[in-house]
N, C-alpha and C positions, 0 to 999 in steps of 0.2 A: 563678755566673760574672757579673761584671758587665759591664753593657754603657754602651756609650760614647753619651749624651746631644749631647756636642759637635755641631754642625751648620757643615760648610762651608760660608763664604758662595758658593760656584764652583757648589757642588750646588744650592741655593737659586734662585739666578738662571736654572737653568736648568730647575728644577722650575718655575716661575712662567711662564718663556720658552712652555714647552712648555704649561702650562696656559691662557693666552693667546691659544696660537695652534689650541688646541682648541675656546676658546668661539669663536674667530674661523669657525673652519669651521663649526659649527653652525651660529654667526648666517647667515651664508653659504647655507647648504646652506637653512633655512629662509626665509629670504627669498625665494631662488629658489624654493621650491617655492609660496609664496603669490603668487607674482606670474607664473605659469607659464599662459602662452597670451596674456600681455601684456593682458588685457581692460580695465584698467583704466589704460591709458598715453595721453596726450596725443600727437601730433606736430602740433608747428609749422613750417611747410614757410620759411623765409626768402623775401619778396617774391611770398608768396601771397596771396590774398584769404581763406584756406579753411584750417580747421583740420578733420583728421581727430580723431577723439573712439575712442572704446570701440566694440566689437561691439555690433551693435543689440539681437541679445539680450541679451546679458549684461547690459544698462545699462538693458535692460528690466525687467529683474528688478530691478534695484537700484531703480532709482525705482518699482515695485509695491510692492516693502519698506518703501520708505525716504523717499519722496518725492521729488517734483524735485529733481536734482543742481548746484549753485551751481557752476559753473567762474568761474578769477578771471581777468580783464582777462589776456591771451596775446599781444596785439599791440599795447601802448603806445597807448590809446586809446579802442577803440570801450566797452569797460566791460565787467564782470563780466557772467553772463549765468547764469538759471536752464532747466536742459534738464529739459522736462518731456512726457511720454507719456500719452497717451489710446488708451486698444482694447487690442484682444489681438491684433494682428497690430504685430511690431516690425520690419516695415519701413515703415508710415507712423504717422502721428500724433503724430509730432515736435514741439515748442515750443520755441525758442530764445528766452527771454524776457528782456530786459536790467535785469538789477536797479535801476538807474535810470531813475524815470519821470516826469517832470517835471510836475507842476501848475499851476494857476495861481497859487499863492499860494509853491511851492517848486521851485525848478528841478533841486532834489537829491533832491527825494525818491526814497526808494530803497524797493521792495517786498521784504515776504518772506513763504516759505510757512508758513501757518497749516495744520497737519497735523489738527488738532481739525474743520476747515470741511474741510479737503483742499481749497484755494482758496491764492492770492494776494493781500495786503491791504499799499495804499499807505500811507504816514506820515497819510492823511486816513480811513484805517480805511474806504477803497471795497473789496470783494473784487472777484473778478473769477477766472474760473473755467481749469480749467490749458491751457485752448487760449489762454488769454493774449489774448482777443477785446481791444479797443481798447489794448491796451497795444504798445510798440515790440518790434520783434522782429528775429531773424535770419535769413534761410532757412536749411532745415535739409533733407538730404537723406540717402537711407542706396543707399550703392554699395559693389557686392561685401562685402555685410553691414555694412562700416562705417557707423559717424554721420558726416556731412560736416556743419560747419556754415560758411555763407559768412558772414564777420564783413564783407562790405562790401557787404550786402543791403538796406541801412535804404533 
């Protein structure tokens, strides 16, 4: 018996249609389930002083893993900043440490974490250890487990 090859373009379309909107729910369903308890979302409050960050644990753990966490400049201004944790208790020992740290020979200099020392090291090769001693900073506080950092604490 032979069988018909032909392919309608109307079937086509909506075999594709329907395949599409299959990867689409996957993508979907999987996103949501990685991103599920929010732990790793920012809010910026509009004409706060103060960004909410991550669960303290959660982002305790992530910078045990991973090292200090770089957030980028959030409010037009004050600068990027690296969040960094000291101890085994996460609700203190916070570092809000602002990735630019001026010198006397550069006003741009910008630090970054050296995971090899597990330290901070300016464009002048100074380290400097992750409570961020002499360098500029944020205050950093943890309420109802959140991180609070006040970006207009310098």
């Amino acid at each position: 018996m032979p069988v018909n090859t032909e392919s309608k373009p109307g079937r086509q379309a909506v075999m594709i249609a329907l395949g599409l909107i299959g990867s689409l729910g996957v993508l979907a369903f999987a996103l949501d389930r990685i991103s599920e308890g929010g732990s790793n979302s920012v809010t910026l409050e509009i004409g706060r002083d103060e960004i909410l960050l991550a669960n303290a644990g959660d982002q305790s753990e992530l910078v045990d893993e991973f090292g200090p966490s770089l957030f980028p400049d959030v409010t037009g201004g004050n600068g990027n900043f690296f969040l960094s944790h000291v101890g085994e208790n996460s609700r203190t020992g916070w570092f809000a440490i602002l990735q630019v740290q001026p010198t006397e020979t550069d006003p741009n200099c910008e630090i970054s974490y050296n995971a090899v020392t597990d330290s901070f090291v300016n464009c002048e090769q100074e380290q400097f250890g992750l409570e961020g001693e002499g360098l500029e900073q944020f205050a950093v506080r943890v309420s109802d487990g959140q991180l609070v950092v006040n970006v207009d604490s310098l």
